[in-house]
C-alpha positions, 0 to 999 in steps of 0.5 A, a space after each residue: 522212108 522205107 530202106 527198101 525205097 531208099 535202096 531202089 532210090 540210091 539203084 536208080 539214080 546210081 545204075 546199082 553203083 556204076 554210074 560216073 557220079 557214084 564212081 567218082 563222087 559216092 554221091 548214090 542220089 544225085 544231090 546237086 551241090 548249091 551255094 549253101 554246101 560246105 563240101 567237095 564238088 564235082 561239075 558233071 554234065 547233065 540233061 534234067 528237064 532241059 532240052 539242052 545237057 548242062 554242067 551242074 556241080 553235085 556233092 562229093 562224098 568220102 565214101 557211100 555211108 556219107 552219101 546215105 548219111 547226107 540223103 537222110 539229113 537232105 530229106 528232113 531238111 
């Protein structure tokens, strides 16, 4: 994947790095923490495809480098 998509990516999801997820979590893309992740997680309300909000657990990250890291492995995986 082009940097330049994954930069527009990590803007979108993260509202350029301001959003509460990326503040809180340095999580730049919204990945969702499932069963299988070993790490930190923070639950955080969020609407998706529901007509409903809901409470989700995303991954935490030490710092946004993690955050790009972990996208690129999500990705291949």
């Amino acid at each position: 994947i082009l940097p330049s998509i994954t930069i527009g990516q990590a803007a979108l999801e993260s509202g350029w790095g301001t959003s509460v997820l990326s503040t809180k979590a340095n999580n730049l893309f919204g990945i969702k923490a499932n069963s299988t992740w070993k790490g930190n997680k923070i639950s955080m309300k969020t609407s998706e495809y529901y007509n409903q909000t809901i409470v989700d657990a995303f991954r935490v990250y030490p710092n946004k480098n993690a955050s790009l890291i972990d996208y690129e492995n999500f990705l291949v995986e």
